[in-house]
ROSE-4610 file (N, C-alpha, C; in Angstrom, 1 decimal, always signed):
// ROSE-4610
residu = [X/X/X/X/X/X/X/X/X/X/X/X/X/X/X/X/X/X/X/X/X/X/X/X/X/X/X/X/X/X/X/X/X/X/X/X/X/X/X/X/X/X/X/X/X/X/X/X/X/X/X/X/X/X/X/X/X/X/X/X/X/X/X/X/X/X/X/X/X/X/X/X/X/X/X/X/X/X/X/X/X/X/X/X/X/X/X/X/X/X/X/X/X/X/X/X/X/X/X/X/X/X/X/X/X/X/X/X/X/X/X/X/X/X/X/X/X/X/X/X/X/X/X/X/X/X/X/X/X/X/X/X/X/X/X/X/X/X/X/X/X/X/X/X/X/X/X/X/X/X/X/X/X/X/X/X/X/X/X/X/X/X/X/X/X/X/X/X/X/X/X/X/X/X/X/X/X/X/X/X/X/X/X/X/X/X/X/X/X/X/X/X/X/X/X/X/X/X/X/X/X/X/X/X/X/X/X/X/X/X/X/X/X/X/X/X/X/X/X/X/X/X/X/X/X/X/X/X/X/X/X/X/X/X/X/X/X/X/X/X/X/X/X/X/X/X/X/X/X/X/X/X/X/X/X/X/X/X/X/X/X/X/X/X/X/X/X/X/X/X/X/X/X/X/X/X/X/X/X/X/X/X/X/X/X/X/X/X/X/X/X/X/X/X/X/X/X/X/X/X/X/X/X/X/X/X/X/X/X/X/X/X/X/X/X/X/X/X/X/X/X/X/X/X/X/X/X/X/X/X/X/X/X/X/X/X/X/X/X/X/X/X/X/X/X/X/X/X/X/X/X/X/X/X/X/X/X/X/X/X/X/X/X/X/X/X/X/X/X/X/X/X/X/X/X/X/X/X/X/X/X/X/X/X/X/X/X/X/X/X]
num = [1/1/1/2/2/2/3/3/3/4/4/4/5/5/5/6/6/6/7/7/7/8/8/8/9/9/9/10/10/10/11/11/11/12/12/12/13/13/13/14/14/14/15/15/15/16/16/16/17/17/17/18/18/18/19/19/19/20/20/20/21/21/21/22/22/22/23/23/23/24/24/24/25/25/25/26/26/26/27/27/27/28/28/28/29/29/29/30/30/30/31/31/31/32/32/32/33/33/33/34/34/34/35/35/35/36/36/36/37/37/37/38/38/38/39/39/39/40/40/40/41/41/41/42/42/42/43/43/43/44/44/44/45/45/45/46/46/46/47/47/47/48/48/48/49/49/49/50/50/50/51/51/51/52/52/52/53/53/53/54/54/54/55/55/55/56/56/56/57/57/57/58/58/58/59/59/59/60/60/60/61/61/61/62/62/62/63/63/63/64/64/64/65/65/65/66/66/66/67/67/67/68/68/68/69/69/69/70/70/70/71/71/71/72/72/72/73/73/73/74/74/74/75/75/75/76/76/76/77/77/77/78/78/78/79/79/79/80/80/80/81/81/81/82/82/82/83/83/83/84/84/84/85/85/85/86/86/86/87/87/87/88/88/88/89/89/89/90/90/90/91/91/91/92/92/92/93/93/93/94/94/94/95/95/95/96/96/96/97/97/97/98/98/98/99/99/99/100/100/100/101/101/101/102/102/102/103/103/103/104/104/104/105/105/105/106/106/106/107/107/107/108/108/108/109/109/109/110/110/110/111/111/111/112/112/112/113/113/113/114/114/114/115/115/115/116/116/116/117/117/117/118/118/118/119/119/119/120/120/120/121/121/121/122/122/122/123/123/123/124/124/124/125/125/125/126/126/126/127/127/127/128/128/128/129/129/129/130/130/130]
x = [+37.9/+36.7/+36.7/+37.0/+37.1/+38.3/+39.7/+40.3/+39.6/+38.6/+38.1/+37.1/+36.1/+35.6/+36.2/+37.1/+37.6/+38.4/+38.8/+39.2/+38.3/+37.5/+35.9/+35.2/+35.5/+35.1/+33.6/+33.5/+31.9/+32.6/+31.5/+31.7/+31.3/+31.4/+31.2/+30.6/+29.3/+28.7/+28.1/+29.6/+28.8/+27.4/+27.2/+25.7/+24.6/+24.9/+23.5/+23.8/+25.4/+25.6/+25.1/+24.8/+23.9/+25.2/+25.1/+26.1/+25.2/+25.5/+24.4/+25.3/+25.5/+25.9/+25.0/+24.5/+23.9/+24.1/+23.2/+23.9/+23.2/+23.2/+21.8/+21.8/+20.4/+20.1/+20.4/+21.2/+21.9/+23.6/+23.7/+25.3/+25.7/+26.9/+27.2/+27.7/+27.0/+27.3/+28.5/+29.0/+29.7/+29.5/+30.3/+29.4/+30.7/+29.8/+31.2/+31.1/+32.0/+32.2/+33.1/+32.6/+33.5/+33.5/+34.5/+35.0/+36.0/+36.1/+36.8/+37.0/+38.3/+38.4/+37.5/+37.4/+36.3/+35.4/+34.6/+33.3/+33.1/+32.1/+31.8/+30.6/+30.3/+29.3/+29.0/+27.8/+27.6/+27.0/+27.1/+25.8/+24.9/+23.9/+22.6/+22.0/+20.7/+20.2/+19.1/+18.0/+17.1/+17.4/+17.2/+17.1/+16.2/+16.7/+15.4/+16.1/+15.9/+16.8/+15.7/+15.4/+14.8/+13.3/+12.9/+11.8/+11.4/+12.5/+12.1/+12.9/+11.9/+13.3/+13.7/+15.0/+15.5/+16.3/+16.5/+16.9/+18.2/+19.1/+20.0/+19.9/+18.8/+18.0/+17.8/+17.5/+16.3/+15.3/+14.5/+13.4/+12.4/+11.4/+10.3/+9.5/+9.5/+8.1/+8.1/+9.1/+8.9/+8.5/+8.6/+8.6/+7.8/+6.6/+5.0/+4.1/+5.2/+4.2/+3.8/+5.0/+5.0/+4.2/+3.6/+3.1/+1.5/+1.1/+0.0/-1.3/-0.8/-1.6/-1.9/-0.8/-1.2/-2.1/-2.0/-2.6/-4.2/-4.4/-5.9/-6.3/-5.2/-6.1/-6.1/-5.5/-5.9/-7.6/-7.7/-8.7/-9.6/-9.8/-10.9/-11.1/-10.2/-10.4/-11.2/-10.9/-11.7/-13.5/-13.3/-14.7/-15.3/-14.7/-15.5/-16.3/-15.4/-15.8/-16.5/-16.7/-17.4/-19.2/-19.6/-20.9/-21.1/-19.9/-20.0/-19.3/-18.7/-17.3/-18.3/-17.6/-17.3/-16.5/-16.6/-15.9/-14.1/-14.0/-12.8/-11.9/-12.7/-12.4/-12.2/-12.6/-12.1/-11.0/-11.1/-9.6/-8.8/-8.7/-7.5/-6.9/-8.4/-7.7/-7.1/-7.6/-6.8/-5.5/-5.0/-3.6/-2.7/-3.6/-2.2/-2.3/-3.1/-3.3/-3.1/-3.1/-2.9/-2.0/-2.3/-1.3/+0.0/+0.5/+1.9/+2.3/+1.8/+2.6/+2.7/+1.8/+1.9/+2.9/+3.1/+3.8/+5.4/+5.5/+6.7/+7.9/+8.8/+9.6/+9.2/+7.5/+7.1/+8.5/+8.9/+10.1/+10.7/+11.0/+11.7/+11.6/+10.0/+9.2/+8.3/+7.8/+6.8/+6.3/+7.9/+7.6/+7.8/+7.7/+8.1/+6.7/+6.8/+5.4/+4.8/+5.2/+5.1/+3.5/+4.0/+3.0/+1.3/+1.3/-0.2/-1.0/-0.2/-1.1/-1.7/-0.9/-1.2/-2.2/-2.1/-2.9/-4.5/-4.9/-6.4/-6.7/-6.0/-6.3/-6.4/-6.0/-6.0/-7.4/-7.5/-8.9/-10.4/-9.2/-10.8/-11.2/-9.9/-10.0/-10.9/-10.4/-10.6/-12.5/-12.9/-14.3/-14.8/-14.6/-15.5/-15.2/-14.3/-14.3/-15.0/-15.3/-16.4/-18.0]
y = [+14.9/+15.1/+16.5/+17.5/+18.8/+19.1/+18.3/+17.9/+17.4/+16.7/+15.9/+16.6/+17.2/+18.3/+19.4/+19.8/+21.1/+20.6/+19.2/+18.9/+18.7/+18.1/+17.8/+19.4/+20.5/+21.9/+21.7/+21.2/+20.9/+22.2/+22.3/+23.0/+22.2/+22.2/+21.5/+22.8/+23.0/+23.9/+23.3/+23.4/+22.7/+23.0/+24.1/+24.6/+24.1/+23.5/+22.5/+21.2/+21.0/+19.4/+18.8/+17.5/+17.1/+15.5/+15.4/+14.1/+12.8/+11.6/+11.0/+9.6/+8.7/+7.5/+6.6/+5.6/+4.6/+3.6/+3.5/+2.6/+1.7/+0.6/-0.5/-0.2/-0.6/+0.3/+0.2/-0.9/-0.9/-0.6/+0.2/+0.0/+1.6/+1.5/+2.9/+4.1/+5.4/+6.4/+7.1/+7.4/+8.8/+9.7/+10.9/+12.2/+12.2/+12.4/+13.1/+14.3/+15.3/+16.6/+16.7/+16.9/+17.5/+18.7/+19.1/+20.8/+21.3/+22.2/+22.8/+24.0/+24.9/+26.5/+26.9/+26.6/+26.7/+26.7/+26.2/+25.9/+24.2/+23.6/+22.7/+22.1/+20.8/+20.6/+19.1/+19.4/+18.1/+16.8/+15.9/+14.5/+15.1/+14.4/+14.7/+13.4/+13.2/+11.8/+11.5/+12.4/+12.5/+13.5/+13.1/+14.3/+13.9/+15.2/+14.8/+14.9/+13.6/+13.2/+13.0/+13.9/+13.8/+13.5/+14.0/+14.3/+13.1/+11.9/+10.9/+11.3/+11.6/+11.6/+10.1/+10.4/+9.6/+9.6/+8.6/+8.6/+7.6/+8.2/+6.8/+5.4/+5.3/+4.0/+3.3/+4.0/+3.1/+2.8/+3.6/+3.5/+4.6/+4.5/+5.4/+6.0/+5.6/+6.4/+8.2/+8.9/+10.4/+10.7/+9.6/+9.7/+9.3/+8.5/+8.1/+8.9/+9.8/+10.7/+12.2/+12.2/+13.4/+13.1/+12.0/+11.6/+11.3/+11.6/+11.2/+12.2/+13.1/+14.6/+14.5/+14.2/+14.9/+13.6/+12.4/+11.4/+11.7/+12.3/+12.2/+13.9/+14.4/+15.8/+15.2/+14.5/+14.0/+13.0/+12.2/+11.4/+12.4/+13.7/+14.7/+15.5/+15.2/+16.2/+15.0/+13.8/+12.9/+12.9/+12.5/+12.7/+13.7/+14.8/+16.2/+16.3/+15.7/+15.5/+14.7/+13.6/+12.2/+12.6/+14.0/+14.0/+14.9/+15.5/+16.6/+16.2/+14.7/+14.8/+13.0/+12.5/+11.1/+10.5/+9.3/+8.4/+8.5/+9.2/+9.5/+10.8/+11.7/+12.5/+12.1/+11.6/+11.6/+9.9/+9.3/+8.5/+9.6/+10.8/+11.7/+12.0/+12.9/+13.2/+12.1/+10.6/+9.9/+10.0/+9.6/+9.3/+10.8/+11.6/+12.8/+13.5/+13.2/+13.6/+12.3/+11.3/+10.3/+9.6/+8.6/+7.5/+7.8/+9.2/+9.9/+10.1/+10.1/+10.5/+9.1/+8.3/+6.8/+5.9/+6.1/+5.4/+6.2/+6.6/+7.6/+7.2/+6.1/+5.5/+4.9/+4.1/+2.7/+1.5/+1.2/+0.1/+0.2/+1.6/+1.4/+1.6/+2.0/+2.0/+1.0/+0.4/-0.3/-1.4/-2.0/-3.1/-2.6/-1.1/-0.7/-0.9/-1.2/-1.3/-0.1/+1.0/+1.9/+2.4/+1.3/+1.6/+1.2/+0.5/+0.0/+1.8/+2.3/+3.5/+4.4/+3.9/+4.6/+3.9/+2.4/+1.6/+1.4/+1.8/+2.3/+3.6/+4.1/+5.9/+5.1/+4.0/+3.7/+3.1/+2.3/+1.3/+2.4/+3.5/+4.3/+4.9/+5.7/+6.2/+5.4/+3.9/+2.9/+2.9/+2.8/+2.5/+4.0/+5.0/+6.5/+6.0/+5.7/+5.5/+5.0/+3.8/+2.7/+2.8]
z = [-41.4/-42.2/-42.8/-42.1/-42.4/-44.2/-43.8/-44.6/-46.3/-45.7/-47.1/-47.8/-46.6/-47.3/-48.2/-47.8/-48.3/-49.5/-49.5/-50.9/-51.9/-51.6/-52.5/-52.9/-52.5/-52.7/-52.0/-50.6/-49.1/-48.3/-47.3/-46.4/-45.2/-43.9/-43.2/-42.0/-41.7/-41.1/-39.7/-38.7/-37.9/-36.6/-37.0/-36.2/-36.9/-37.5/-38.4/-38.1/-37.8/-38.0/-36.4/-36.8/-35.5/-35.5/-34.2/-34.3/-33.1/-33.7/-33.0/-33.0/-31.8/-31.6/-31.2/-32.1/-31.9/-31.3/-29.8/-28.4/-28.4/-27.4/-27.1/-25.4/-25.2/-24.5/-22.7/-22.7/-21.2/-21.5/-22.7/-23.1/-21.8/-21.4/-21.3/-22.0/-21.8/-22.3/-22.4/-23.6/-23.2/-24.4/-23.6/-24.8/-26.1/-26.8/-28.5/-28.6/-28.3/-28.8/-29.9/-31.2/-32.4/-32.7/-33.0/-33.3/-33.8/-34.5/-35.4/-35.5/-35.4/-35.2/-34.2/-32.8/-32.0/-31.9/-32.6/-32.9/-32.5/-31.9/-30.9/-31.4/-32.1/-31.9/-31.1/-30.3/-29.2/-29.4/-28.8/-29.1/-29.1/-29.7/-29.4/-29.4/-28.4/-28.1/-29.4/-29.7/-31.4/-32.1/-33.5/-34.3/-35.4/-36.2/-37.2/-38.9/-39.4/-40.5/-41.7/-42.8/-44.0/-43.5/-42.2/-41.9/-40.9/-40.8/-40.0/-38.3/-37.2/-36.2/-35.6/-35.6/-35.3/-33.6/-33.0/-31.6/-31.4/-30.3/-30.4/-30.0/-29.2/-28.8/-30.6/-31.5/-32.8/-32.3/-31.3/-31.1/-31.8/-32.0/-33.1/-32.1/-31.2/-29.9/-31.3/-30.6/-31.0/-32.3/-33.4/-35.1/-34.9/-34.3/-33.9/-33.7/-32.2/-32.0/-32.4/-33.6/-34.5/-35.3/-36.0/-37.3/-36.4/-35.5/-35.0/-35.1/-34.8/-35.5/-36.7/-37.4/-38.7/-39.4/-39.1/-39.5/-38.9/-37.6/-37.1/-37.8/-38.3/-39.1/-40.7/-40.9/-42.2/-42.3/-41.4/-40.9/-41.1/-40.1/-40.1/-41.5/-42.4/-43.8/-44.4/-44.5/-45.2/-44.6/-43.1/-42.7/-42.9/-42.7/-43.4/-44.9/-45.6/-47.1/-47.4/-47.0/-46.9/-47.4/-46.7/-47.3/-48.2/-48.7/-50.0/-51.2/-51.1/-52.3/-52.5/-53.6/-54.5/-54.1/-54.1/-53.6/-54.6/-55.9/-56.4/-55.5/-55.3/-54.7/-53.2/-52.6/-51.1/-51.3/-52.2/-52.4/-53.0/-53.3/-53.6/-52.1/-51.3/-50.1/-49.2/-49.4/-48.2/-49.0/-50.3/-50.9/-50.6/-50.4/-50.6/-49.2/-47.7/-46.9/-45.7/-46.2/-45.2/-45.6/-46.6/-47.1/-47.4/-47.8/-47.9/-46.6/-45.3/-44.6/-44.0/-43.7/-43.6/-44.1/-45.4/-46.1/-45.8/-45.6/-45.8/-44.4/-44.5/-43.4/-43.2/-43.5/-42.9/-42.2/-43.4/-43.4/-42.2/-41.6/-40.8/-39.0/-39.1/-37.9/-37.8/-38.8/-39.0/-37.9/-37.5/-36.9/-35.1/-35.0/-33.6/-33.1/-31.8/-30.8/-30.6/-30.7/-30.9/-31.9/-32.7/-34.0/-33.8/-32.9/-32.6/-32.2/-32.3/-31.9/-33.3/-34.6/-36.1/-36.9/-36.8/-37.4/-37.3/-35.9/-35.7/-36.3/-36.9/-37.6/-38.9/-39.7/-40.6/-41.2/-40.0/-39.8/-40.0/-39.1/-39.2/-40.4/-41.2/-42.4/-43.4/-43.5/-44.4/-44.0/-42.9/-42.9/-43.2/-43.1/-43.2/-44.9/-45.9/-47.0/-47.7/-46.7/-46.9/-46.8]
């Protein structure tokens, strides 16, 4: 890898690089150390990839529970507004304070069990709307 980068004119920085093997979940473990001029980098079990974290299970629990705040502080900016703003204006705040973070990796958590815990934040938004 190191090779290919340096032909391509990359750098390969591995105190940023995160390395992750995707198991199922009675498989056995073992760890991956890659490294280069002594520099070491380790497995790691989640990380966090274009803002979605990700785990080596493909499980979403953590990317649920990161998105769960900010969905019930989005909820509370809407309710808050609900008796000072228009019904155009607080469809601004749900689209750029809720529905962006909702929307954003759906596809690929969507169907985790996990998710019965985001969809009542939704319900609720949708009736304070209403």
């Amino acid at each position: 890898m190191i090779k290919w980068f340096a032909a391509n004119n990359l750098v390969l920085n591995l105190d940023e690089t995160s390395i992750m093997k995707f198991i199922a979940k009675n498989s056995s473990h073992s760890v991956l150390y890659i490294g280069y001029k002594e520099k070491y980098t380790e497995e790691t079990v989640h990380t966090q990839f274009l803002d979605i974290q990700i785990d080596s299970h493909i499980k979403w629990k953590n990317h649920i529970e990161e998105m769960n705040p900010q969905l019930s502080g989005a909820c509370y900016a809407v309710r808050l507004m609900v008796h000072t703003s228009n019904i155009n204006t607080l469809k601004s705040i749900y689209c750029a304070y809720f529905h962006s973070i909702l929307k954003y990796g759906i596809r690929f958590w969507g169907n985790s069990s996990n998710s019965v815990k985001i969809f009542p934040l939704k319900q609720k938004i949708v009736r304070i709307l209403s």
